[in-house]
N, C-alpha and C positions, 0 to 999 in steps of 0.2 A: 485819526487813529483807526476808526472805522472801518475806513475806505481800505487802509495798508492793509488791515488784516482780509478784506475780503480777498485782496492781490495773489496775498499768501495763501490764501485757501483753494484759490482758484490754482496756483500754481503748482501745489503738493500735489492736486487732485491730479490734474497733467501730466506729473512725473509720473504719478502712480498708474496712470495709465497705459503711457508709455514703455514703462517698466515692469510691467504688472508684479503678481506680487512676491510678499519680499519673503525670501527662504525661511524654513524653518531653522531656526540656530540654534545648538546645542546649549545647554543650560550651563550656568558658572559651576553649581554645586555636582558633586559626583553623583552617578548612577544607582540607587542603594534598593535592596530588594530585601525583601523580611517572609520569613517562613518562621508561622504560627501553625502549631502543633502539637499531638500529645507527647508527651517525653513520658509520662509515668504511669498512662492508665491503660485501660483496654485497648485501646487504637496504637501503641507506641509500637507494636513490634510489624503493623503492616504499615508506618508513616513512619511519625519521630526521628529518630537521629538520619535513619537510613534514609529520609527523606532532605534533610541536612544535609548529607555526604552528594545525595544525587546532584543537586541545588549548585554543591563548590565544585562537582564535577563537570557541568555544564557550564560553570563560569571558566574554569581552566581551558574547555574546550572551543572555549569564544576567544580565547585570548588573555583575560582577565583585567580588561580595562576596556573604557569606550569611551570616544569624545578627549584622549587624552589624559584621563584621571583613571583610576582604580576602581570596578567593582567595588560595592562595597554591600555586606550581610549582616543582618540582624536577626535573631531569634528569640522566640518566647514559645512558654509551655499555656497554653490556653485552660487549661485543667480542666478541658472538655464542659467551659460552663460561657453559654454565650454572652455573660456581662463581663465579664474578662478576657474574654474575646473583641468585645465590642471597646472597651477600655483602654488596651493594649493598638488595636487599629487605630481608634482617634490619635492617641498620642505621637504613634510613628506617621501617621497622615498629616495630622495636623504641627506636631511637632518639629519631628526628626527628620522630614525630608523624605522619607521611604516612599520610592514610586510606584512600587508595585509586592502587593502579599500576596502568598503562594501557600498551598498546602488545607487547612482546614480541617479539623479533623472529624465534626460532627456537621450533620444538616444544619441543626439549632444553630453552631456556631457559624457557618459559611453566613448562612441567612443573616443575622446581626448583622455582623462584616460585611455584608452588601450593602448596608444599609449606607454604615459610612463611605462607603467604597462611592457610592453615587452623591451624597452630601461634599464628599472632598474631588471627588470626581479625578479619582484613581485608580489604577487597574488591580483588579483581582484575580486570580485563577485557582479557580478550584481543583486539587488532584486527590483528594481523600473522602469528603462526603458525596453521599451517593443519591439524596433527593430527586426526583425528577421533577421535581419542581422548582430546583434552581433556575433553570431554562427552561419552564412554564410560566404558570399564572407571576411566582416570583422576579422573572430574568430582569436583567439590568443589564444598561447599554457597556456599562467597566467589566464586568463581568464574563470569564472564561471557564467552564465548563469539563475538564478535559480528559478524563481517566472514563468512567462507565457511570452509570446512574440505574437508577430502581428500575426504570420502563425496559433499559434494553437486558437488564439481566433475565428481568420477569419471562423474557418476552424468546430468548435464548434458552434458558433453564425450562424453566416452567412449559413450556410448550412443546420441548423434548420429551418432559415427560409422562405429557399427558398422553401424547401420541403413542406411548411405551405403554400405557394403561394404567398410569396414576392417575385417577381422576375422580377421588374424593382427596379431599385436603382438611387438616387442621394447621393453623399457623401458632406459631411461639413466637412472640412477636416482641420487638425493645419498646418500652413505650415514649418514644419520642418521634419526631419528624421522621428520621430516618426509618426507621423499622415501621411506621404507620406505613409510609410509601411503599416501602414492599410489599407487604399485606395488600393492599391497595391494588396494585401496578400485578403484582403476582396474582392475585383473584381477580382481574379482570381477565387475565390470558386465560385460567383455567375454564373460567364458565364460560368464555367466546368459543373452549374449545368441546365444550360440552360437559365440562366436570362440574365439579359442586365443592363446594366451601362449607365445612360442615362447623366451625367454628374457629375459635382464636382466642390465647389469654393473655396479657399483657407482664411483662417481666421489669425491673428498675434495672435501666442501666448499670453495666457493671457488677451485677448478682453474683453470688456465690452456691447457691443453693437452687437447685431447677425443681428438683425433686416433685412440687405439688402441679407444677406446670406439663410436666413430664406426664402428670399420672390423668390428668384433664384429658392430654392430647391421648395418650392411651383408652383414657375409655371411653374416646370419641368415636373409634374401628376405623379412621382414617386409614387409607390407605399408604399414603403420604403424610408426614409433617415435616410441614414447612417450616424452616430459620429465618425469621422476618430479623433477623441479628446481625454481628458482624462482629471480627476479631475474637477477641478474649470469650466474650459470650457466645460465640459460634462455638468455639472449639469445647468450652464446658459442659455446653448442652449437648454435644456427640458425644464427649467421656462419661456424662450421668445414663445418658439412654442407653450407652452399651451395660451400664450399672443395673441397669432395669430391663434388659433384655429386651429391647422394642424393638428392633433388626432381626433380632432371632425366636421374635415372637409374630412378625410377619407384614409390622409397618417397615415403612420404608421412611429414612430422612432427604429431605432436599435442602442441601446448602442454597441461597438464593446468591448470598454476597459471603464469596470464599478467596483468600488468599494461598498462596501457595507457601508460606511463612506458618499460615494454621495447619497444612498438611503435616509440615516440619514439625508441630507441636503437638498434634496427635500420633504421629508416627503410622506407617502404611497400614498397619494391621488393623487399627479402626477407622482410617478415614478409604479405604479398596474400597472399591468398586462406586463412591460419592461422582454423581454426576455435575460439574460445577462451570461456571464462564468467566475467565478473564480476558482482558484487555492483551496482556501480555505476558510473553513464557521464554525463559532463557534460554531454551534449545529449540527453537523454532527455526531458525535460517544464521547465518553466518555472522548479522548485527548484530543479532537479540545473545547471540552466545558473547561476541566481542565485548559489549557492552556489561552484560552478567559476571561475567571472570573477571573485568578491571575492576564490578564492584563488590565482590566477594574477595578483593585483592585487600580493601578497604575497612569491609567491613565482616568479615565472613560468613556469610551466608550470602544465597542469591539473591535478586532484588525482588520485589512484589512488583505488581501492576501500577500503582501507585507509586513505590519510588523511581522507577523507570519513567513512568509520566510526568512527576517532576523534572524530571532530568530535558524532557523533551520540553516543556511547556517552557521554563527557563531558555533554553537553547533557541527556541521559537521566540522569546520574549527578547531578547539579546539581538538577533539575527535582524528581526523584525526595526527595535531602534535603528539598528545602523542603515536599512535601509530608508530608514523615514528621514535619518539624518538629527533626531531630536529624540529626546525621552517626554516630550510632550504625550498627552496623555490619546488624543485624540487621531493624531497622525501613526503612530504606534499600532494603535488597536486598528486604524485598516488596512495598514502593510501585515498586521497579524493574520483578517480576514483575508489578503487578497495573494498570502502567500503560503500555496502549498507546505504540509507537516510531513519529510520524508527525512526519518532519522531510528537512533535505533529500537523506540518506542513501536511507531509505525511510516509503512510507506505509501498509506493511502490517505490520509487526515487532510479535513479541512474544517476550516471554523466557520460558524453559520453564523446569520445576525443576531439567532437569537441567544447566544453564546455555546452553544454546544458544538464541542467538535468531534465530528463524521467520523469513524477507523471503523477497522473490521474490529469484530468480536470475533473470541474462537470457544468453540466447547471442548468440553474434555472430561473423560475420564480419569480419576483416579489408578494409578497399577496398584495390582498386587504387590506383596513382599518379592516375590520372587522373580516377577517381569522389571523386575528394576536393576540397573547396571552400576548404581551407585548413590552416592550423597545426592539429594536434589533432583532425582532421576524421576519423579513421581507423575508425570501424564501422558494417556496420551490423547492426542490429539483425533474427536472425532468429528471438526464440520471448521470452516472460517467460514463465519454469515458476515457478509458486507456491511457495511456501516448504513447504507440506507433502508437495509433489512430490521436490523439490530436496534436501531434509534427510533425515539419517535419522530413522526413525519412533521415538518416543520408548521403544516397549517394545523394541528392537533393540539399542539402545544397549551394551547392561549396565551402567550406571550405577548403583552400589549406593542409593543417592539415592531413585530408582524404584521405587514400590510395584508386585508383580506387578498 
């Protein structure tokens, strides 16, 4: 018996040689992708449904099937707390089959999510939280990065305007991951660029009330204060400060992390003349408009940066399988890496090891009421800084990932 099986051993081995090795085969069970998200709180109106719609519109635009079988989608509302985040992951990981989550709405949550993300050794993509440290000291090898982050806003905004001669700062900050990294990522540009950080008070998630926060940053004589915030709490804290005259008493506010969905909710009259950076803008060239009109067809309004990066990151994740020929996890994510991002998102992306992916940023101004042509008409455009401008540089990072 012995002896047969060594024959056998010996003879696989030969074939295998001969033949080297054997294809990656499409899985029995269908394709299934899950987008975790806010649906009801501060983050829903730059993510949530509109990040949903992006999601099924990058699956129609793949075809809506791979390997044979059906696309298939799952969704949950994370309620922005990262044990139900992390609850909701295991289950569809471990469970349901779900190859790959998208979306994320908070640092706190993506980070959890990572967690599992590398214990089930599945792909994630982040298009909503803004940490830069998901692809620092944090990153993980399942791990996709894809819309903007703390570093390259701080690093676009903040240094625009210090150059302008904002260069003392007080920050209003969220107190969680997310809003610490701005703060963070934002006063390291300022004081590189010469300014001063004159202080900062921390806000709960979700606030209703600025009011004592407000009155802190006012009797700092900041020249700037800064929005270490995002969403709902961005745009409250610009409707209080106008409440309190801080603009027309001769601070100036810095959006750090702004949507153009928060323009739409403050309306032009208080958010003119806000100097702010996204990823992406629906009148920018002839995709970003194409793209913007099908999803205003949809859902009406125009997209955020965010759900247009969905839309892309999906698209890319799709593309990506069929060329690897498997929804295996590992074959995936290097046709991810080793395949250019030119779509209506951007036409410069590529993904780094350490999960971040390259695009230009753009700045822009806020218009007046008046220089606006209509619904949605609200920037304009005044710089596209390259992505390897924008981003931090790959050896900075500390990304364990990162060969010195």
């Amino acid at each position: 018996m012995i002896r047969t099986t060594k024959m056998i051993s010996v003879a696989t081995i030969l074939y295998a040689a001969l033949t080297g090795p054997t294809p990656a085969q499409p899985s029995a069970t269908p394709l299934k992708i899950g987008v975790l998200s806010d649906f009801s709180s501060v983050y829903s109106d730059i993510g949530g449904m509109g990040n949903v719609e992006a999601t099924k519109m990058a699956i129609e635009d793949f075809g809506g099937s791979i390997f044979g079988k059906p696309i298939e989608l799952v969704t949950a509302d994370v309620l922005n707390k990262a044990d139900v985040a992390a609850s909701i992951a295991r289950k569809w990981y471990g469970d349901e089959g779900v190859d790959m989550i998208i979306d994320l709405p908070t640092s706190a949550t993506a980070l959890a999510v990572m967690e599992l993300s590398k214990q089930y050794e599945k792909i994630m993509i982040v298009t909503d939280a803004a940490s830069s440290d998901i692809t620092g000291k944090s990153c993980s090898p399942y791990t996709a990065h894809w819309t903007y982050d703390t570093y390259a806003n701080a690093h676009t905004v903040g240094s625009a305007i210090v150059k302008n001669g904002g260069d003392s700062w007080f920050f209003i900050t969220a107190d969680y991951v997310f809003g610490h990294s701005i703060e963070r990522d934002t006063g390291d540009v300022v004081r590189a660029a010469g300014g001063k950080v004159l202080g900062s008070v921390k806000h709960p998630l979700n606030t209703a009330d600025f009011s004592s926060f407000l009155l802190q940053a006012q009797a700092s004589k900041a020249k700037i204060i800064g929005l270490a915030n995002g969403g709902g709490d961005t745009i409250n804290t610009i409707k209080q400060a106008g409440e309190f005259g801080i603009v027309a008493g001769g601070q100036n506010l810095a959006a750090i992390v702004m949507f153009i969905s928060d323009v739409n909710s403050l309306g032009l009259n208080l958010a003119q003349g806000l100097i702010i950076t996204e990823a992406y803008y629906w009148d920018l060239n002839d995709k970003t408009r194409a793209f913007g009109k099908r999803f205003f067809e949809r859902m009406k309004r125009m997209p955020t940066m965010n759900q247009a990066a969905t839309y892309s990151a999906t698209l890319h994740y799709l593309n990506a399988a069929k060329a690897a020929g498997t929804k295996d996890t590992r074959p995936v994510l290097a046709k991810m890496r080793e395949m250019p991002v030119h779509d209506a998102f951007t036409d410069n992306g590529v993904l780094r090891e350490d999960g971040r992916m390259v695009h230009s940023m753009f700045l822009f101004q806020v218009k007046k009421p008046e220089e606006s042509k209509g619904p949605w008409d609200y920037y304009k455009l005044l710089a596209e800084v390259p992505g390897e401008q924008a981003f931090r540089p790959l050896k900075d990072g500390g990304c364990p990932l990162v060969k010195p």
